[in-house]
C-alpha positions, 0 to 999 in steps of 0.5 A, spaced: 638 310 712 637 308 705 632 303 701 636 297 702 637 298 710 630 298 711 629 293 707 633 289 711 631 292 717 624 290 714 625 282 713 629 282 719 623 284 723 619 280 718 623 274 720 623 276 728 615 276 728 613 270 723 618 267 728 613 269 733 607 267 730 609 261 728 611 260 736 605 263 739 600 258 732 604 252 736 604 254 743 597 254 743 595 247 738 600 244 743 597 246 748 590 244 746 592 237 744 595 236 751 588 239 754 584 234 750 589 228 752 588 230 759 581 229 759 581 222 755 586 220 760 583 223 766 576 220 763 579 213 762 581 213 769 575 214 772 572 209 768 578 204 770 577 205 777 569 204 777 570 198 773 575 195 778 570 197 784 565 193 780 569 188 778 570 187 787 563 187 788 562 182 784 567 177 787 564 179 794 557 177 790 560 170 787 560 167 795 552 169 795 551 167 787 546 162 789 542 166 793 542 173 789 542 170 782 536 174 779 539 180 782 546 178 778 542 177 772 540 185 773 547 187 775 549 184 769 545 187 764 547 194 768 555 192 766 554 190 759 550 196 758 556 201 761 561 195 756 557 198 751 558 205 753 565 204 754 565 201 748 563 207 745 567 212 749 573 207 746 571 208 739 570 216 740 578 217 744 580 213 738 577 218 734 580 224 738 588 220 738 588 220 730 585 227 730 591 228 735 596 225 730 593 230 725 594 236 729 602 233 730 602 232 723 600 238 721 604 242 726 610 238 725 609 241 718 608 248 720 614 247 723 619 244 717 615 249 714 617 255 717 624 253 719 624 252 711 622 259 710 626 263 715 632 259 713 631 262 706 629 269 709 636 269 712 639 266 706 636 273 702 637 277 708 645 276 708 645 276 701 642 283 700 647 285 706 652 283 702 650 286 696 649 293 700 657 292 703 659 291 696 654 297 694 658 302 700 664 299 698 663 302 691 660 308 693 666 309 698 671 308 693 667 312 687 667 318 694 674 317 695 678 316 688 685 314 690 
C-alpha cells in the first residue's frame, strides 16, 4: 500500500469517525434538550392539575362564602402565593425554552457544519482518488511501453 492509499485510507476513516462523533455530540444534546423538556412539562402539568383541583374546592366554598369569609381571605393569600411561584417557575421554563432554542441553534450548526465539512472531505477524497488512478495509469503505462 503506498502513501496515497493510506492517505485515502486515512480521511475515509477520518470521515467515518467524525461522522460519529458528530452523531454521538447530537444524540446526547438532543437527548438532553428532550430530559429537560420532559421535566418542565411534566412540572407544569403538576401544577395544572393542582390548580384545577384548587380551582374545585373553591366553587365548592363560594356556596359557604358568607359563613367562611375570614377562611377565604387565608385561602387567597395561599393562592396568590403559589401565583407568584408559578409565576417564577413560568419565568424559569422561559428561560430553560430560549436555553433550548440555543442548543438547537447551535446543534443545527454542528450539524450544517459537519455536512459542510464531510461534503468537502469527499470532494478531497475523490480527487486524490482521481490523482492516484492517473498516477496507476501513468506508472502502468511508464511499466508497460507499447
Amino acid at each position: 500500500m503506498d502513501f496515497r492509499d493510506l492517505a485515502a485510507k486515512e480521511t475515509s476513516d477520518l470521515a467515518v469517525r467524525l461522522t460519529k462523533a458528530a452523531q454521538a455530540a447530537a444524540d446526547l444534546a438532543a437527548k438532553q434538550v428532550a430530559d429537560e423538556a420532559q421535566k418542565v412539562a411534566d412540572s407544569l402539568r403538576g401544577e395544572l392539575q393542582a390548580v384545577v383541583k384548587q380551582k374545585m374546592g373553591l366553587a365548592a366554598s363560594l356556596k359557604e362564602a358568607q359563613a367562611q369569609a375570614e377562611s377565604l381571605r387565608g385561602e387567597l393569600k395561599n393562592a396568590s402565593d403559589r401565583g407568584e411561584t408559578a409565576s417564577r417557575q413560568l419565568a424559569e421554563s422561559r428561560k430553560t425554552n430560549v436555553a433550548l432554542e440555543q442548543s438547537r441553534d447551535q446543534l443545527t450548526s454542528a450539524r450544517d457544519e459537519h455536512a459542510k465539512a464531510r461534503t468537502a472531505l469527499e470532494a478531497d477524497l475523490r480527487k486524490v482518488r482521481e490523482t492516484l488512478d492517473g498516477t496507476n495509469r501513468d506508472l502502468g503505462a511508464a511499466q508497460n511501453p507499447r
